[in-house]
N, C-alpha and C positions, 0 to 999 in steps of 0.2 A: 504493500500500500504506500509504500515512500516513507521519508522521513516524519511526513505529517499526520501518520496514524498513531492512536492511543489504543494501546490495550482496553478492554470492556471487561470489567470483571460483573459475575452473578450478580443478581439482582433477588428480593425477595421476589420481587411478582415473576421473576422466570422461573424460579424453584415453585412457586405454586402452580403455575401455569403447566412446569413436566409432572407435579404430582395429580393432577384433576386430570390431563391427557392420560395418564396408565389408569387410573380410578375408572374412570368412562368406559372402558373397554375388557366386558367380562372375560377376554381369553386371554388379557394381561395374568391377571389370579391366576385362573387355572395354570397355564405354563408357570408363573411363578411358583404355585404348589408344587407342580413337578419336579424342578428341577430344585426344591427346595430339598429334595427325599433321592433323588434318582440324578444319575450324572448327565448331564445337558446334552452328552452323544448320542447317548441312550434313548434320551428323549427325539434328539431330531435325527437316529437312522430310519432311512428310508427303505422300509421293507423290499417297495419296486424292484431296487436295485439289487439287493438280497433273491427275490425269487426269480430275478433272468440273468442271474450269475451261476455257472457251475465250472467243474476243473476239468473240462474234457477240453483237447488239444488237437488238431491236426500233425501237429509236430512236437514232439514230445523228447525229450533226448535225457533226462536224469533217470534212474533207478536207484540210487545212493541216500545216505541219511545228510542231512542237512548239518554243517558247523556249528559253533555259538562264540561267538566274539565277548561272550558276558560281559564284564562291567567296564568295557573299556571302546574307547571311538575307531575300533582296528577295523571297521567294515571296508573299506577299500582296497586292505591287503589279502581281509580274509576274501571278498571276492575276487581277487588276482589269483589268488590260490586256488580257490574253487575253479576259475575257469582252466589253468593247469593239471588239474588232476583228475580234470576230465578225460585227457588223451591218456596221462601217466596210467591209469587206469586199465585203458583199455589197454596198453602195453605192456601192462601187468597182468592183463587178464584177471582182474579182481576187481570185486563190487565193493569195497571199502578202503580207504585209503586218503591217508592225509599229509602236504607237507608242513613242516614246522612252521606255526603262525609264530611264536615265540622267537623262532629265528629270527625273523625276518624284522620283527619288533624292537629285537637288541639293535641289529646294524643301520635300520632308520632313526634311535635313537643319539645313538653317537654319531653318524652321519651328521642328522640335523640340531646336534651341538658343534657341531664345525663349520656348519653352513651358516649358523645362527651366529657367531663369534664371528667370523669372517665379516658378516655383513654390520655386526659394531666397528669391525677396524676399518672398516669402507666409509661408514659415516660417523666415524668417530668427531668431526670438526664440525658436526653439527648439535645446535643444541637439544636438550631432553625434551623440551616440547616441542622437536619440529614432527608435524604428523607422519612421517614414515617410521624416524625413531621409536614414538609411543609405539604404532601400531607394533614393529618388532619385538618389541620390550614386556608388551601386553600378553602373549602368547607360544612364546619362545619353544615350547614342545607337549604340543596339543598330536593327540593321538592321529588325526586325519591326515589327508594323502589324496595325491591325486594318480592314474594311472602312470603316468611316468615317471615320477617318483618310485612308484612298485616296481617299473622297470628298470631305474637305475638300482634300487638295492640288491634283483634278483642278475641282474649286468655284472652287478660288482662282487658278490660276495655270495651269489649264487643258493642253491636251496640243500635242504636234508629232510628224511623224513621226519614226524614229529614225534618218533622213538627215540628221537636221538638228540631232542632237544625240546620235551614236552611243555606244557604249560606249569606256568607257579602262580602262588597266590597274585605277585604284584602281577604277570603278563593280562591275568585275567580278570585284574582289578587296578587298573591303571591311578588313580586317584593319588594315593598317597605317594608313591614312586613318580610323578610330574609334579608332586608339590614338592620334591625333594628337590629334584633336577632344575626345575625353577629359581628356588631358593640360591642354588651354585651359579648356573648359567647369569642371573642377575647379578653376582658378585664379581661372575669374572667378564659380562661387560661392562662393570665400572673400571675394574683392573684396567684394563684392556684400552679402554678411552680416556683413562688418565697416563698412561705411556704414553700412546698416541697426542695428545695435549702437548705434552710433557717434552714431545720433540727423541723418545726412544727412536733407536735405529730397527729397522724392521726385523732384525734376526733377535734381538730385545722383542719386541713385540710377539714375534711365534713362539720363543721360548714360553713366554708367560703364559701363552695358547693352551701349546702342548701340556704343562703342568696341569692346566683347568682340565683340559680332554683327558688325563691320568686319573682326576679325580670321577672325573662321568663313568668313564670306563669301571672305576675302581667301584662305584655307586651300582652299574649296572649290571656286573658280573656280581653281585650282594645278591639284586633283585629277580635276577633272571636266570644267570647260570651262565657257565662259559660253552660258549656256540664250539661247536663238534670242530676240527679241522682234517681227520679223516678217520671214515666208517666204513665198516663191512654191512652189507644191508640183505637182508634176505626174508623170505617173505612164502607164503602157500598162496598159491591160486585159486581158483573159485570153483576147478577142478581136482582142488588138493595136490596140486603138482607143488612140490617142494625147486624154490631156487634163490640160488645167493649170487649176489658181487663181487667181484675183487672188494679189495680195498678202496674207496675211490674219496675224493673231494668234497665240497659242497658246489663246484666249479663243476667238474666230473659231473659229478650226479644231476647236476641242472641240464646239462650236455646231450645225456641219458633220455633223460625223461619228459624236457621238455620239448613236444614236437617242430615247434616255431618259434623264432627268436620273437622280443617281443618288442623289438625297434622296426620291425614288419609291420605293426597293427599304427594306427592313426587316431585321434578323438578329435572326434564331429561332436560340435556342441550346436544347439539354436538359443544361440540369445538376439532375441526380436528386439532388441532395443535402436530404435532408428538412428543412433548414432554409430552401431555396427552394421553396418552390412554382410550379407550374407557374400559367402565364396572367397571372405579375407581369412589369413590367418592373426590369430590374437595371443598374447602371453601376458602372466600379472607378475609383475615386478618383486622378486624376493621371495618368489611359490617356488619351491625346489627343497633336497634335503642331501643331494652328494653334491658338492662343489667339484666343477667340472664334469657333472653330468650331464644327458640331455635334458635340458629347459622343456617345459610345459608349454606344449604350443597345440592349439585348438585350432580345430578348422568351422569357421560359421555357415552352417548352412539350415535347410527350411526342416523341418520336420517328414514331411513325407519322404523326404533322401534316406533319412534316419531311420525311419521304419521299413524302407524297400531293404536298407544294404542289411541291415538288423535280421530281418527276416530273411533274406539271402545267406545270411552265415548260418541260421537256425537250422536252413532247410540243408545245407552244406554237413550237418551233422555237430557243429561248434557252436559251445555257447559265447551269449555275448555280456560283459562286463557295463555297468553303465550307472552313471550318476542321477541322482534327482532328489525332488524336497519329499521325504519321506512324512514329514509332519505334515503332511496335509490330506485331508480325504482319503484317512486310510483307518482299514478296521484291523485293528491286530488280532483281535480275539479268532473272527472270519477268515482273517487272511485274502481281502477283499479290499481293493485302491481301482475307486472308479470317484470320477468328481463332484456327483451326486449324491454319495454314499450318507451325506448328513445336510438336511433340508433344513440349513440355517434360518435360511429368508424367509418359511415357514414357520420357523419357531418363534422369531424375535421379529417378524412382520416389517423386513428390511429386508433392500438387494444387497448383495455382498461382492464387492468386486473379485470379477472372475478374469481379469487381462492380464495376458503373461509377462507382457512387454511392465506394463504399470507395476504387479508383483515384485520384478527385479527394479524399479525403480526406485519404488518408497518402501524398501526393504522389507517388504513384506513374505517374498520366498526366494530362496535360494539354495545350492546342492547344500545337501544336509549326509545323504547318504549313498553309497555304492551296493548295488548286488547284483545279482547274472541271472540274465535272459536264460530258459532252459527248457523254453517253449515258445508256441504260439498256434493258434487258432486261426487259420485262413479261410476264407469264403470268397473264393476265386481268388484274385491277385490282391486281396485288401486284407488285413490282420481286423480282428472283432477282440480279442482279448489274447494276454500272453501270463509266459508262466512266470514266473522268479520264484531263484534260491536266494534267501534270504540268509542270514549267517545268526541267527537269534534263539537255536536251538529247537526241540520241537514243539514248544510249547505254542507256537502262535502258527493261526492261517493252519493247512492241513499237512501236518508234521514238520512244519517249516516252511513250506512252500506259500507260497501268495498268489492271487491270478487278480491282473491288472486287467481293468476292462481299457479299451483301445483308447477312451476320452481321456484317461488317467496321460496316456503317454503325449496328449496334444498339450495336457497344460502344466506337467509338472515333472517333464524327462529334462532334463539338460545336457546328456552325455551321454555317447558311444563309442566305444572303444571296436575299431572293423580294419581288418586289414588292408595294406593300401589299396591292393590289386585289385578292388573291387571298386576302386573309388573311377569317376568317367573323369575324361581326359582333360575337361575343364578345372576340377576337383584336383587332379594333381600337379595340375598347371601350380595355382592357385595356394597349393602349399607348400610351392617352393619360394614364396612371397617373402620378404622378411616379414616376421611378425607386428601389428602394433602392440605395444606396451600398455599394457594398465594397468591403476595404480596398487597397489598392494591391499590395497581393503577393498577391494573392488568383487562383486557378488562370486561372480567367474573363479573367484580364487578359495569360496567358500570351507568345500569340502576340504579344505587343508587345513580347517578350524576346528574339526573337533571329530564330528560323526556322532549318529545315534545310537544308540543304547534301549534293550526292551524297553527298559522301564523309563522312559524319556519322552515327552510327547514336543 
């Protein structure tokens, strides 16, 4: 309004005015009763969408039991893993089989305490409240991840199964072990920025590094256990054939087992926001967790792209990986994410904005969560509903599983992970573009913030 507006603060007569407005209207009360006794979801799930939802697939590709990421935001690794052990699997000839999420948990940790340090001595001459700073400062080793991230830890330090490196209280209870790691990482970029101040020579400066990354490491190997560096692995088939390995790596063993590298696959994102275009490539500034790894770089494109190549890999026999806002229009109990699923504007007798573009603007949704494609329902060349493995154990949706009806993927998918070669010729033109830049808080870079949790709405 310009400089020449005044704030308006309540008035008696508007406070009487919204109390006689809800009074007047008998299904104010009654909804009020309801939701006074019964939870407000409960009250606006929409049966509808309940009775013409069911789990039957055209394409159907899991037999296996479902993961549990428990108390911790590892949903992006646990579904990188998941979509791996789908092939290792079948190259095992066994219907069970997991690699070490725990692994892969240690070396993102200590990775991004060095990513996270590094980018203090980068902006060390800036001060504490310039907005990049805080935002680094704020969140320094939040469980979330984005696919390339998963790529570079399993690039760098490769996988093992999770005999050999199983879960512990902190891997599957992350809380107190990131208030720890917080605690140090905070100390050592003030260390860190008072060198750099201070006019230290830079082999000064890594020293003081490495000392901080002694103590993480020293912290982690507490909490976690110390990560295998070579295993004999052997294993019964699903035919009871008995077989073992050499000796081998976690390098080796990724080698083995994983059928495609995973600097092959590409992430198609649709953000509708008309300041991005669609067919650019995008990257958010300081999303990464191995320095010198490959950078997060998104390709924008429409949604229907998204669901053809999606369901082209489905139908190819591969599941698909892929990010989205989990906290929205979603029944966990059902295991049912269709957009409908709770008749808000029904209950409280208001439209509720439903625009994708607008959601990621006034930060209303953004990637919250990763899981894997492992199905889909086609009626001729259009997908009606798909499946997801979820990573939340079997308590929720039908032993794990969730079915996403097709409307769910128009407003609240952000991400796929599909290999390039499927991508059309303009598509890979177009990501050989340099990326543009955004800015470090920017929605895009979400899923690097934390991830959900069952018990998380």
């Amino acid at each position: 309004m310009g400089s020449g507006y005044e704030a308006v603060a309540l008035t008696d007569d508007q406070l009487a005015g919204f109390a006689a407005e809800y009074e007047q209207e008998p299904r104010h009360r009654a909804v009020g009763n309801a939701v006074a006794e019964v939870a407000a979801d409960k009250v606006a799930l929409n049966r509808k969408v309940i009775f013409e939802t069911d789990f039957t697939f055209s394409v159907h590709l899991d037999d296996w039991k479902v993961t549990n990421q428990k108390a911790s935001g590892r949903c992006w690794m646990f579904a990188g893993l998941n979509l791996l052990r789908a092939s290792a699997m079948q190259r095992m000839n066994t219907k069970e089989f997991e690699f070490s999420q725990n692994y892969i948990l240690f070396w993102d940790k200590l990775e991004r305490a060095n990513f996270f340090l590094e980018a203090m001595i980068q902006t060390a001459e800036r001060d504490l409240d310039d907005r990049e700073v805080a935002f680094l400062l704020s969140s320094p080793m939040a469980d979330g991840g984005q696919w390339h991230m998963f790529g570079n830890i399993v690039g760098k330090h490769g996988l093992v199964p999770k005999a050999f490196m199983p879960e512990t209280e902190s891997s599957s209870n992350t809380r107190r072990l990131n208030f720890i790691l917080l605690a140090k990482l905070r100390e050592g970029a003030k260390r860190l920025r008072g060198l750099c101040r201070d006019g230290a020579p830079p082999a000064a400066v890594q020293a003081a590094k490495n000392e901080i990354l002694s103590v993480v490491y020293r912290i982690l190997r507490m909490h976690l256990g110390a990560p295998p560096t070579r295993f004999a692995w052997q294993w019964q088939d699903k035919d009871r054939g008995f077989h073992r390995d050499a000796e081998t790596s976690p390098l080796e063993f990724r080698d083995a087992y994983v059928e495609r590298p995973l600097d092959e696959y590409v992430c198609l994102v649709n953000d509708p926001r008309g300041a991005h275009p669609y067919g650019r490539t995008y990257t958010v500034r300081y999303l990464g967790n191995v320095v010198g790894g490959d950078p997060v770089i998104y390709l924008n494109t429409d949604v229907p792209t998204m669901k053809r190549l999606a369901a082209e890999t489905l139908t190819s026999g591969e599941p698909v990986w892929f990010g989205c806002d989990m906290s929205k229009m979603t029944n966990r109990d059902l295991g049912i994410m269709d957009p409908d699923i709770y008749d808000y504007d029904a209950l409280y007798g208001t439209p509720f904005e439903k625009d994708k573009e607008a959601g990621l603007l006034y930060h209303h949704s953004q990637m919250t969560h990763a899981m894997l494609f492992t199905g889909v329902d086609m009626v001729g060349d259009r997908p009606r509903r798909w499946r997801v493995e979820n990573s939340w154990g079997e308590e929720h949706g039908s032993k794990g599983f969730f079915v996403m009806n097709d409307g769910w993927f128009d407003r609240y998918i952000y991400e796929v992970a599909v290999r390039k070669e499927l991508l059309s010729d303009d598509l890979k033109k177009a990501l050989e573009m340099p990326p543009t830049e955004l800015p470090p808080w920017d929605p895009m870079g979400a899923l690097a913030g934390g991830g959900l949790q069952p018990g998380i709405s």
